[in-house]
mmCIF file of the N, C-alpha and C atoms, coordinates in Angstrom:
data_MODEL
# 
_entry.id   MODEL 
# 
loop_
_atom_site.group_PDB 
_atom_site.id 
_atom_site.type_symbol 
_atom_site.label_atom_id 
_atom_site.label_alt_id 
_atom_site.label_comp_id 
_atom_site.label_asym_id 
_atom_site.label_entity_id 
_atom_site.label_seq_id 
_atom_site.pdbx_PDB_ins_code 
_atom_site.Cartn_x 
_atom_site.Cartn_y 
_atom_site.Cartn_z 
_atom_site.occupancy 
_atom_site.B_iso_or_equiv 
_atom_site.pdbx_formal_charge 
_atom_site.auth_seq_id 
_atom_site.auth_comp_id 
_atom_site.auth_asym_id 
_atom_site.auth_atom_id 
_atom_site.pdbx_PDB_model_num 
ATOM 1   N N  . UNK A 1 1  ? -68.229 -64.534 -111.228 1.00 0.00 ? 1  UNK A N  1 
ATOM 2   C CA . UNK A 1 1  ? -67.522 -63.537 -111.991 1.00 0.00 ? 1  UNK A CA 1 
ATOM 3   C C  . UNK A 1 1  ? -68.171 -63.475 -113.364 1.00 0.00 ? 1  UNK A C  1 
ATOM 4   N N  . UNK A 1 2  ? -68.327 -62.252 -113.874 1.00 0.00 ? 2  UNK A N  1 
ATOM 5   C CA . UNK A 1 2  ? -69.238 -62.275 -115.728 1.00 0.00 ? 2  UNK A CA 1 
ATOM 6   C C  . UNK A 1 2  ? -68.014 -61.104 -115.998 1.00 0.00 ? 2  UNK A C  1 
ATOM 7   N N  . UNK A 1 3  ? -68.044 -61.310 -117.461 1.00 0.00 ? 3  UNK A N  1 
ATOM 8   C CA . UNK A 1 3  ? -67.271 -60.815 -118.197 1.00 0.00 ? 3  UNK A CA 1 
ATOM 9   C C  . UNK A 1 3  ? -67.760 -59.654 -119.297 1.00 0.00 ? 3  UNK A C  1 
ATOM 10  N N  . UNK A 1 4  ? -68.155 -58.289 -119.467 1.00 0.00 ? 4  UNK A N  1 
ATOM 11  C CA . UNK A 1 4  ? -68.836 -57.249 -120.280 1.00 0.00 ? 4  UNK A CA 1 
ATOM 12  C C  . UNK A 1 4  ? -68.324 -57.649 -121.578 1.00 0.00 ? 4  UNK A C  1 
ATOM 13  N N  . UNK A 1 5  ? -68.618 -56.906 -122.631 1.00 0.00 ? 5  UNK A N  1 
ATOM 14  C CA . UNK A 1 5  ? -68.517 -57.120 -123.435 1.00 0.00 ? 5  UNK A CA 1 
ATOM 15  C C  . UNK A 1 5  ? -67.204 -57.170 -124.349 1.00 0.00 ? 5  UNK A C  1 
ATOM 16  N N  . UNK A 1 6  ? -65.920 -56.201 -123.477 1.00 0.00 ? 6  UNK A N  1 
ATOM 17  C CA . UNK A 1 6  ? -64.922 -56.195 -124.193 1.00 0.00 ? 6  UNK A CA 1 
ATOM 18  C C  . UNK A 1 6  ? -64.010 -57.062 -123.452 1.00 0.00 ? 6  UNK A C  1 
ATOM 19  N N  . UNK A 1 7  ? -64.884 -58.256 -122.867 1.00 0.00 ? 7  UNK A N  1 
ATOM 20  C CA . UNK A 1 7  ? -63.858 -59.288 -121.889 1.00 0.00 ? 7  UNK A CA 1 
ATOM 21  C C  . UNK A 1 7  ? -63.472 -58.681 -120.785 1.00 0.00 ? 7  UNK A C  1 
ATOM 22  N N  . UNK A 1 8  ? -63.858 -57.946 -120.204 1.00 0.00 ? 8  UNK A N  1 
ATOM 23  C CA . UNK A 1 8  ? -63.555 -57.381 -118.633 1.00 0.00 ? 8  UNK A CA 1 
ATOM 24  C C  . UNK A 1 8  ? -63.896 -58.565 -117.668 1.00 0.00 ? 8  UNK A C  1 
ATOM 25  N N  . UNK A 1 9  ? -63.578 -58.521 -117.071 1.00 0.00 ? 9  UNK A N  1 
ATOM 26  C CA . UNK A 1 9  ? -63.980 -59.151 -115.434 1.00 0.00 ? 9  UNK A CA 1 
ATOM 27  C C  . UNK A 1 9  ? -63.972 -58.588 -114.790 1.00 0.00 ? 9  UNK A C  1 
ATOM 28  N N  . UNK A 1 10 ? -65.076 -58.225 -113.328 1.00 0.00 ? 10 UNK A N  1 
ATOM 29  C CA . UNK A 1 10 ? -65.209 -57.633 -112.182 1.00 0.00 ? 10 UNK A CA 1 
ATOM 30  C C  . UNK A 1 10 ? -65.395 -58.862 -111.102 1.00 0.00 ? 10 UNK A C  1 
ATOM 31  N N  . UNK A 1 11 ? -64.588 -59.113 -109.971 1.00 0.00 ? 11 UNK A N  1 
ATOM 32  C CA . UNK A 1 11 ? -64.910 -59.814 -108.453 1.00 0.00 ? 11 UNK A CA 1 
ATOM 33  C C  . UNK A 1 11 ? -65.676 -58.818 -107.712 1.00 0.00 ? 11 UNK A C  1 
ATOM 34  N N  . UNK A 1 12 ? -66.607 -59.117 -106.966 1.00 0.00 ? 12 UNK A N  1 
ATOM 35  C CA . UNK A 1 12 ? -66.790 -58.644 -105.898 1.00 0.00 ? 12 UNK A CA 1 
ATOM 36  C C  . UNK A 1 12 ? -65.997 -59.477 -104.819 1.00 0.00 ? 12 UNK A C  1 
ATOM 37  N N  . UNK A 1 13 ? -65.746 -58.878 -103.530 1.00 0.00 ? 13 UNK A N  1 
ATOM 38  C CA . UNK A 1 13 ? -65.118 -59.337 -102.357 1.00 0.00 ? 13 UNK A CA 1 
ATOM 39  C C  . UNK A 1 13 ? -65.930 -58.575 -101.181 1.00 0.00 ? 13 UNK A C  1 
ATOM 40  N N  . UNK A 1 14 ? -66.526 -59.675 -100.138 1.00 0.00 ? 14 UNK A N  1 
ATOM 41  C CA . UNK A 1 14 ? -67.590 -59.113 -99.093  1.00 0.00 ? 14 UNK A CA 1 
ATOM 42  C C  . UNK A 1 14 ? -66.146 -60.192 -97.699  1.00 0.00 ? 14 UNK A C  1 
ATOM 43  N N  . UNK A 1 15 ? -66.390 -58.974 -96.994  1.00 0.00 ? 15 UNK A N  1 
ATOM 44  C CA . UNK A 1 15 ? -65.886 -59.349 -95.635  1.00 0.00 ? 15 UNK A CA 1 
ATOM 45  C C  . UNK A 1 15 ? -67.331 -59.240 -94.684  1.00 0.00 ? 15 UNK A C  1 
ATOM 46  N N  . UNK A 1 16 ? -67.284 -60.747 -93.750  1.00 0.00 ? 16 UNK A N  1 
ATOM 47  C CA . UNK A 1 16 ? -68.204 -60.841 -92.952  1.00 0.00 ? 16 UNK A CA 1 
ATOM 48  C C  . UNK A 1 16 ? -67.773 -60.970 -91.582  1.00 0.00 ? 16 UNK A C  1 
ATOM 49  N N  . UNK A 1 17 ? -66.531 -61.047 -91.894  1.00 0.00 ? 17 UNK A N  1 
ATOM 50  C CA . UNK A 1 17 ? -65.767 -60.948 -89.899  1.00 0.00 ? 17 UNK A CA 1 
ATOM 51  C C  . UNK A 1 17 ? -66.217 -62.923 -89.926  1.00 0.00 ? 17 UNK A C  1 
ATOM 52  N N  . UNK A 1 18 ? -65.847 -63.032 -89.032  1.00 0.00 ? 18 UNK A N  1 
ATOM 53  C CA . UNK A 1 18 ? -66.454 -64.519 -88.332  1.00 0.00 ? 18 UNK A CA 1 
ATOM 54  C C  . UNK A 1 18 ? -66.868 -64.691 -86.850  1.00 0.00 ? 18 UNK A C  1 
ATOM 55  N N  . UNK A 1 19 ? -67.323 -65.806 -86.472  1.00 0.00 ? 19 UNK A N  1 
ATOM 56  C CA . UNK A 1 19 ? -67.833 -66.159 -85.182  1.00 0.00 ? 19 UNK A CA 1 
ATOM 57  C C  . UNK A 1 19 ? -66.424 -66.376 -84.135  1.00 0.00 ? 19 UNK A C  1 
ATOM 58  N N  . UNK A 1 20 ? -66.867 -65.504 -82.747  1.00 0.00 ? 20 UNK A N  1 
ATOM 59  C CA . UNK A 1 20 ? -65.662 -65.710 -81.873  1.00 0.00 ? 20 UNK A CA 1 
ATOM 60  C C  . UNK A 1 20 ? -66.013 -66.958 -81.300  1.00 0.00 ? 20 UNK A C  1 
ATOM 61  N N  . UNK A 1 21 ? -66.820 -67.911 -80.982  1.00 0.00 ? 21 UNK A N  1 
ATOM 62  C CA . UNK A 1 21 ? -66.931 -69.497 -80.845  1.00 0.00 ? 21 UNK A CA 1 
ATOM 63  C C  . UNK A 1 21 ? -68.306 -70.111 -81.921  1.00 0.00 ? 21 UNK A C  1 
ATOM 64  N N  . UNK A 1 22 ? -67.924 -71.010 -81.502  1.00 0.00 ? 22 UNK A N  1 
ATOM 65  C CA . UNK A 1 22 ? -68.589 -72.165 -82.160  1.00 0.00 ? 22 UNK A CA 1 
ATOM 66  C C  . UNK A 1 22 ? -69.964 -72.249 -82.113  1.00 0.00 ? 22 UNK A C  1 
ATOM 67  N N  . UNK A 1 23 ? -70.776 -71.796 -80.387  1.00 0.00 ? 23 UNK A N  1 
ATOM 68  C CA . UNK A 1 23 ? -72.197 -71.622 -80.492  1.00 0.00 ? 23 UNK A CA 1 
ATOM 69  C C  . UNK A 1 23 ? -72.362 -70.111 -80.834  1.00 0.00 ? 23 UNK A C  1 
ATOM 70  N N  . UNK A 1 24 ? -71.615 -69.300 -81.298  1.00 0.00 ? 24 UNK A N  1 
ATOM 71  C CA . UNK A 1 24 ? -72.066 -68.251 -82.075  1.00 0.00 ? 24 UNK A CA 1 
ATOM 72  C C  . UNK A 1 24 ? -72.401 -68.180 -83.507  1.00 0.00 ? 24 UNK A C  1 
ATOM 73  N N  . UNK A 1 25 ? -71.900 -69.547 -84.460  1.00 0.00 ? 25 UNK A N  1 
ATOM 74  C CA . UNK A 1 25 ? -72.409 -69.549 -85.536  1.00 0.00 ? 25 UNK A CA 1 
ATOM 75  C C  . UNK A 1 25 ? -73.624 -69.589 -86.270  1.00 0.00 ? 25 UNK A C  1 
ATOM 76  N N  . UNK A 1 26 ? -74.722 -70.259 -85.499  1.00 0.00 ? 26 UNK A N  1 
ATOM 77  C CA . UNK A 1 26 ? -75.846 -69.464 -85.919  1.00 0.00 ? 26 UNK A CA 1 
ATOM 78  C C  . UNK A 1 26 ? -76.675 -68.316 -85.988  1.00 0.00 ? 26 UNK A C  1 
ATOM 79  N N  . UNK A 1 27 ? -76.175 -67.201 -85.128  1.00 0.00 ? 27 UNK A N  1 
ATOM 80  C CA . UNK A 1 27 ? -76.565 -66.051 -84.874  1.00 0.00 ? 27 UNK A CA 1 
ATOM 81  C C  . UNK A 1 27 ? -75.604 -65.578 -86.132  1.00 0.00 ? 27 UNK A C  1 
ATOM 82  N N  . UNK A 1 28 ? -74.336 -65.768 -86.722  1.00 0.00 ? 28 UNK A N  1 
ATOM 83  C CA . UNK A 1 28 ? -73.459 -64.944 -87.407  1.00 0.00 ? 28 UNK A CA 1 
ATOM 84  C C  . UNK A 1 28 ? -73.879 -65.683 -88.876  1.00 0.00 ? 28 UNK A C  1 
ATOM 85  N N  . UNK A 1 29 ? -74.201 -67.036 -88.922  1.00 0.00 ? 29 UNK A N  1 
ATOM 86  C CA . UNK A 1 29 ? -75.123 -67.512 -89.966  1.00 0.00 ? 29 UNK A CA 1 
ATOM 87  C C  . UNK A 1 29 ? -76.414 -66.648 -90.831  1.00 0.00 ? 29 UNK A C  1 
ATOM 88  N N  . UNK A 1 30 ? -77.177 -66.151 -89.389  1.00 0.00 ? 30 UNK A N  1 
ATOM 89  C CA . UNK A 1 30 ? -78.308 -65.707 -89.611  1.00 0.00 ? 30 UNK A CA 1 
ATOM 90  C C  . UNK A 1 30 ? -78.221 -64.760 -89.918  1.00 0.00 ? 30 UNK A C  1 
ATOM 91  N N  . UNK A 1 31 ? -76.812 -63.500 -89.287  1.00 0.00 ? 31 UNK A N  1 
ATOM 92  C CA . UNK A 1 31 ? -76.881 -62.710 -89.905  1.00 0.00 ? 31 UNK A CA 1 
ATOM 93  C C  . UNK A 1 31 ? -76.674 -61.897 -91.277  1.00 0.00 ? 31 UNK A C  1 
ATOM 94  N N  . UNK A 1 32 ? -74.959 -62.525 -91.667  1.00 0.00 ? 32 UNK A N  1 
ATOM 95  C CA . UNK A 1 32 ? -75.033 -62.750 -93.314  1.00 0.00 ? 32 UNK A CA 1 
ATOM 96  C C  . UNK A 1 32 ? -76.020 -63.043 -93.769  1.00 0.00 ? 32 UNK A C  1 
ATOM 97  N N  . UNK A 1 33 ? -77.425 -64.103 -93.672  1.00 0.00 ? 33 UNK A N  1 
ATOM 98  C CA . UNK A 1 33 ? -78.312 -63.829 -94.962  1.00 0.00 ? 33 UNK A CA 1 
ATOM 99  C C  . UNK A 1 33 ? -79.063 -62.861 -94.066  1.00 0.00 ? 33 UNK A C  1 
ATOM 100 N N  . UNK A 1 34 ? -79.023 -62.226 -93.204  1.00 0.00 ? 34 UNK A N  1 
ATOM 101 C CA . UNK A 1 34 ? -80.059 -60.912 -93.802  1.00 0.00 ? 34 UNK A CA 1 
ATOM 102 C C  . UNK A 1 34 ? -81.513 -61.645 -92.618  1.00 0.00 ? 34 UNK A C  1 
ATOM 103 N N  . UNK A 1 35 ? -81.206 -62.505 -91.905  1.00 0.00 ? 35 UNK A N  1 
ATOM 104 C CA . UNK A 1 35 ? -82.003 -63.027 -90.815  1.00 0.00 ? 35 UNK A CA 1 
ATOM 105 C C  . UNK A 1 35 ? -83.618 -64.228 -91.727  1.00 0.00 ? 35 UNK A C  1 
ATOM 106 N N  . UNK A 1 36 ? -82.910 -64.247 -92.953  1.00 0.00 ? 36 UNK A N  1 
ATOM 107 C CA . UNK A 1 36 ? -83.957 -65.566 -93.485  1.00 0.00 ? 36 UNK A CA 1 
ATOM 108 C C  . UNK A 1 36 ? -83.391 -66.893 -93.605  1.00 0.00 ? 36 UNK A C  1 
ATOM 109 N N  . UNK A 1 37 ? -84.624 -67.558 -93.510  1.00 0.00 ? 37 UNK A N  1 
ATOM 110 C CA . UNK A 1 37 ? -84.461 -68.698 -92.441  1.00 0.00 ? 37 UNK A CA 1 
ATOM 111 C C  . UNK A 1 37 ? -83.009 -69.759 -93.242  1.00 0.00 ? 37 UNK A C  1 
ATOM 112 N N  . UNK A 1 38 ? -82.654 -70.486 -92.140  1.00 0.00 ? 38 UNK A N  1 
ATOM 113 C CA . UNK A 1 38 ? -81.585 -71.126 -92.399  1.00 0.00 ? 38 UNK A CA 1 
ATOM 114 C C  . UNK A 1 38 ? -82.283 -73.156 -92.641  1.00 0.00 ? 38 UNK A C  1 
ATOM 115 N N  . UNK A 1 39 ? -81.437 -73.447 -93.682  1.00 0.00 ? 39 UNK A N  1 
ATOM 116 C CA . UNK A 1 39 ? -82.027 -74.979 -93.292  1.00 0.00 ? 39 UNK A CA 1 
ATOM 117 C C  . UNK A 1 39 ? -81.124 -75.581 -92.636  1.00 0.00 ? 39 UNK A C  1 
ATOM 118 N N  . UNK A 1 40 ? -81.580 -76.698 -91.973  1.00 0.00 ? 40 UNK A N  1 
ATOM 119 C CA . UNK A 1 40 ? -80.707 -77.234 -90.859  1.00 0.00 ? 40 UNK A CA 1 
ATOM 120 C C  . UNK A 1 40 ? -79.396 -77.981 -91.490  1.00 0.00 ? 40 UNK A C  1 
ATOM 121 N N  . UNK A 1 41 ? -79.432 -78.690 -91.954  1.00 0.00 ? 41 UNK A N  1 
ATOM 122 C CA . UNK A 1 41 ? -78.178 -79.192 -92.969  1.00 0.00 ? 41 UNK A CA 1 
ATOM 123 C C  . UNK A 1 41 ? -77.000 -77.894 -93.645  1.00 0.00 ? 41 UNK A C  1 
ATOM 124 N N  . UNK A 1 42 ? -77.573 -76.729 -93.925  1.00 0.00 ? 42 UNK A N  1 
ATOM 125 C CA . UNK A 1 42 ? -76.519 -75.523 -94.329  1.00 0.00 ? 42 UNK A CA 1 
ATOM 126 C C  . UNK A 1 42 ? -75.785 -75.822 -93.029  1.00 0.00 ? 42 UNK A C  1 
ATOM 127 N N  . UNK A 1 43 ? -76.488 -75.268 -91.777  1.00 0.00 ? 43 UNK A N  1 
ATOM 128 C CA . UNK A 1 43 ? -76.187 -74.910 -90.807  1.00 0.00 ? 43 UNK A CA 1 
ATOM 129 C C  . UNK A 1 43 ? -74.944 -76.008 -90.229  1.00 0.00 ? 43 UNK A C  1 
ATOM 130 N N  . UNK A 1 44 ? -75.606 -76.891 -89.747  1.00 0.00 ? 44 UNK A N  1 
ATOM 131 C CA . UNK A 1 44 ? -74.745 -78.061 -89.874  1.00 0.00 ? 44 UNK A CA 1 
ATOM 132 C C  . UNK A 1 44 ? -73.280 -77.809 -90.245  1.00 0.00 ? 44 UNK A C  1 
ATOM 133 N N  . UNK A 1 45 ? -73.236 -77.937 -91.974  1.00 0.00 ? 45 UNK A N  1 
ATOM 134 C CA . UNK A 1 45 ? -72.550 -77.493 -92.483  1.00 0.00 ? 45 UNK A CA 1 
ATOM 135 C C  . UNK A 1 45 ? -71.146 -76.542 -91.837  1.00 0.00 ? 45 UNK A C  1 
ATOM 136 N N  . UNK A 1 46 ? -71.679 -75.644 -92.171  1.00 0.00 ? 46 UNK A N  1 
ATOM 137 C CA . UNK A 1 46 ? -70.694 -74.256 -91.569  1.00 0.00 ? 46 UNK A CA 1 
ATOM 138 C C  . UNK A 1 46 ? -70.451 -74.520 -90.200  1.00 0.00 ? 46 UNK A C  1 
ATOM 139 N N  . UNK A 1 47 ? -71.356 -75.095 -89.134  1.00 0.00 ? 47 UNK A N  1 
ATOM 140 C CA . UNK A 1 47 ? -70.513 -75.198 -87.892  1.00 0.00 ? 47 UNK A CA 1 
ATOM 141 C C  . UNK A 1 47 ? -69.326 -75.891 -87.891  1.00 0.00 ? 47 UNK A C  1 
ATOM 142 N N  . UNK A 1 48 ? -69.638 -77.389 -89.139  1.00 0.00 ? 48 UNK A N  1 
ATOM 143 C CA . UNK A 1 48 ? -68.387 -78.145 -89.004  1.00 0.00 ? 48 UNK A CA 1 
ATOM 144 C C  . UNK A 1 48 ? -67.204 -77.639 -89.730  1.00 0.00 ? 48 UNK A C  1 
ATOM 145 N N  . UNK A 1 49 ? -67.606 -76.532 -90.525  1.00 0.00 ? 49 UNK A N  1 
ATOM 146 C CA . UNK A 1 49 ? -66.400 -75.480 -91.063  1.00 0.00 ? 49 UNK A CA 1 
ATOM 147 C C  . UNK A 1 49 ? -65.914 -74.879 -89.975  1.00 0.00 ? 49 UNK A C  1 
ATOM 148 N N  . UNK A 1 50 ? -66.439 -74.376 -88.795  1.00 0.00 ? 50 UNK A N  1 
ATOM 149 C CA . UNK A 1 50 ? -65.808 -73.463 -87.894  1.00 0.00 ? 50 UNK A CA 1 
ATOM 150 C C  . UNK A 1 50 ? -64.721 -74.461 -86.927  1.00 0.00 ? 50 UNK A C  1 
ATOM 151 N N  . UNK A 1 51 ? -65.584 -75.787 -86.580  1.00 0.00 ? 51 UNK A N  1 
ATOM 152 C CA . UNK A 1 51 ? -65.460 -76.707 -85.573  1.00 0.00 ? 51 UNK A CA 1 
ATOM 153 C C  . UNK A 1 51 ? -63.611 -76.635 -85.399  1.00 0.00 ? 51 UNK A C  1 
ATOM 154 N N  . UNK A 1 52 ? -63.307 -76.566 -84.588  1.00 0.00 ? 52 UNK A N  1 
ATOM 155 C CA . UNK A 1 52 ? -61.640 -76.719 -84.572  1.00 0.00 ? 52 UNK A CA 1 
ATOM 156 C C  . UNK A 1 52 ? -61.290 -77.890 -84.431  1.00 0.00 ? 52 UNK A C  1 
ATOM 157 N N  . UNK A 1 53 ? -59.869 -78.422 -85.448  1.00 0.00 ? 53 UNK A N  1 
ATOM 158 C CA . UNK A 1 53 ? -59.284 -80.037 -85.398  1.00 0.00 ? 53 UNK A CA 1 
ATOM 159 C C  . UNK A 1 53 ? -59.129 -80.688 -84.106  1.00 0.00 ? 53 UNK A C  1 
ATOM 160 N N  . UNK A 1 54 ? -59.351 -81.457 -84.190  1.00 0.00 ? 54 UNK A N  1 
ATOM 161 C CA . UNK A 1 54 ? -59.473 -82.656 -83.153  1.00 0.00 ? 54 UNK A CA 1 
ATOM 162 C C  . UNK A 1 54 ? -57.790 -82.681 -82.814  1.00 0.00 ? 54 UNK A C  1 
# 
């Protein structure tokens, strides 16, 4: 968030939908950035964000 000069604030807000399973997250990974390359640890990452509780 940045603030202009008379103290404004603007958010942006992006909807990306999400993955309908779990081995779809790298295809829905790849596609939010725009299909450049992913490192394996991001990736990682976000699957175990999707992963559902034990």
């Amino acid at each position: 968030m940045t603030a202009d000069a008379q103290g404004r604030a603007a958010v942006v807000l992006m909807a990306y939908g999400s993955p309908e399973r779990l081995s779809d997250v790298p295809a829905y990974y790849s596609d939010i950035r725009g299909g450049r390359p992913i490192r394996p640890e991001h990736l990682d990452d976000l699957v175990e964000r999707y992963r559902p509780p034990a």
